[in-house]
C-alpha positions as CSV (number, residue, x, y, z in Angstrom):
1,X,-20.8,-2.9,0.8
2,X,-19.4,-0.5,3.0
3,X,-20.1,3.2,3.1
4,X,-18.4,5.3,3.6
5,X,-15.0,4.5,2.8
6,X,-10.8,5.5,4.0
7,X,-10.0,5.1,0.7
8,X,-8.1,9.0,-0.5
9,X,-10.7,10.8,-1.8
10,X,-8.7,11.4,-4.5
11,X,-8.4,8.1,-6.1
12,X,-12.4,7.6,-5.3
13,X,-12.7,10.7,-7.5
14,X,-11.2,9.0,-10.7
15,X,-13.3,5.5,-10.2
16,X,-15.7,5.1,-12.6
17,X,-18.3,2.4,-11.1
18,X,-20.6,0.0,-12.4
19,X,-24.2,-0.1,-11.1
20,X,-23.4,-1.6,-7.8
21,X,-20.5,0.9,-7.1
22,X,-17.9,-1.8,-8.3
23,X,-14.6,-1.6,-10.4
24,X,-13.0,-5.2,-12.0
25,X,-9.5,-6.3,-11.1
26,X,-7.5,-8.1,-13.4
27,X,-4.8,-9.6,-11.3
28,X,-1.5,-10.8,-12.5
29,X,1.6,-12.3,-11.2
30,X,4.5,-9.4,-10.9
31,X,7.4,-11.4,-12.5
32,X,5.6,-13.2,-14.7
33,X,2.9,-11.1,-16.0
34,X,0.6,-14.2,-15.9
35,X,-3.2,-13.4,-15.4
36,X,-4.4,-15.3,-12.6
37,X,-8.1,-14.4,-11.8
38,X,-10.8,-11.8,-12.2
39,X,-12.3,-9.7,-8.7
40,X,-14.4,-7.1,-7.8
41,X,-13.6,-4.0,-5.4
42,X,-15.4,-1.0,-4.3
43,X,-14.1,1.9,-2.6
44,X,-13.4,-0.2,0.7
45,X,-11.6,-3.0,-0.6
46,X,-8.9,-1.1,-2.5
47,X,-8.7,0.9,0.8
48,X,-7.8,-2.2,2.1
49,X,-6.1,-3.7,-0.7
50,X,-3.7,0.0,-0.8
51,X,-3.1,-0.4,2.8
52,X,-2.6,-3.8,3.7
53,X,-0.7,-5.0,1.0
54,X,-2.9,-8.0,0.9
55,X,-5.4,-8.5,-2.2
56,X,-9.3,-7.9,-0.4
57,X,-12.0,-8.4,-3.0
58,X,-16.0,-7.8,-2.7
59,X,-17.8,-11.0,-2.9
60,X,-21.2,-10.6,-5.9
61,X,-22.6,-13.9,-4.5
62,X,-21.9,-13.6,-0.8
63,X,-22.4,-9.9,-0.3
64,X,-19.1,-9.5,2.1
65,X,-15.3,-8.4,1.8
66,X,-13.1,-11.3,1.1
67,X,-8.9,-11.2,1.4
68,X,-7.7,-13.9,-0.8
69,X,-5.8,-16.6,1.2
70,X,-7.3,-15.7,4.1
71,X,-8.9,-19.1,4.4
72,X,-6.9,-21.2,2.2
73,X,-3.4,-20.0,2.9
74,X,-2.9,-18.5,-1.2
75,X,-2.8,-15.5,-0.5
76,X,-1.8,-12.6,-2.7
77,X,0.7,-9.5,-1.6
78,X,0.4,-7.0,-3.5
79,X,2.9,-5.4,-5.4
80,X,1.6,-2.3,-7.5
81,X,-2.2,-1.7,-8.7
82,X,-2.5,0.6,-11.4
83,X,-5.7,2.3,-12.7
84,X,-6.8,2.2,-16.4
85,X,-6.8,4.6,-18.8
86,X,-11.1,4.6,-18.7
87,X,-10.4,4.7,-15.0
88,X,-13.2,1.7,-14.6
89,X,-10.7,-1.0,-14.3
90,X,-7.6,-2.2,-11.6
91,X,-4.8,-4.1,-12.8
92,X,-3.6,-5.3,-9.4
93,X,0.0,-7.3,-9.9
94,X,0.5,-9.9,-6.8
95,X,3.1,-12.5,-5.6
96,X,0.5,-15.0,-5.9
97,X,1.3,-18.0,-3.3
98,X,-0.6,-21.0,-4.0
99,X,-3.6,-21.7,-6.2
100,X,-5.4,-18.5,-7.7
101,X,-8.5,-19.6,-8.6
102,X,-11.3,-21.7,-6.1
103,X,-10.8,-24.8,-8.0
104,X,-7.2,-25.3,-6.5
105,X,-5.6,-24.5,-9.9
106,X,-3.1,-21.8,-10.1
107,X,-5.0,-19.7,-12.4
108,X,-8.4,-19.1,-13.5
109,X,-7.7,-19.3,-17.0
110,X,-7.0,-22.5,-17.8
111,X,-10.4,-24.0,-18.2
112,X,-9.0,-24.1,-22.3
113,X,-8.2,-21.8,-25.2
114,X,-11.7,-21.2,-27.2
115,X,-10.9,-21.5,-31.3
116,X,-10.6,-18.4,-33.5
117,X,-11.5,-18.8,-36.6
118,X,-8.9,-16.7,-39.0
């Protein structure tokens, strides 16, 4: 990961970070409020996610900054990323073109409901 970051010191003073100096982002499609995927960002990547308009993600498994769609054209502009109340959390709302998740499927939740027992 990179260090150190652009991002306003500001906002990196209200992150609370897990143990590798990572937030989650929830993301969801603006006008629908459907939840399309799961990411991880550090300081850099919302710097880049704030100021580029496009979602940019760290990568756990490949160790390097991603930009969604930057390889297979569904990308995600972003429209408003708000912080949690715990501040350790993103909600990040996109116009989500294309597929969401690696698998080609639009979102990442789909993989079926699990049962809850009443």
């Amino acid at each position: 990961m990179s260090n150190p970051s652009a991002l306003d010191p500001a906002i990196a003073a209200r992150l609370k970070r897990d143990a590798a100096g990572l937030v989650v982002a929830v993301v969801q499609q603006y006008d629908t409020d459907e939840v399309l995927m799961v990411g991880w960002m550090d300081d850099e990547a919302l710097h880049r996610t704030l100021t580029t308009g496009r979602a940019t993600y760290w990568s756990r498994s490949r160790g390097e900054y991603w930009v969604k769609g930057a390889t297979s054209g569904h990308a995600q502009y972003v429209k408003s990323v708000a912080l949690d109340c715990d501040a350790d959390s993103l909600l990040v709302k996109v116009d989500q073109i294309g597929a969401a998740c690696h698998t080609g499927d639009r979102t990442c939740f789909d993989a079926g409901v699990l049962e809850v027992s009443s």
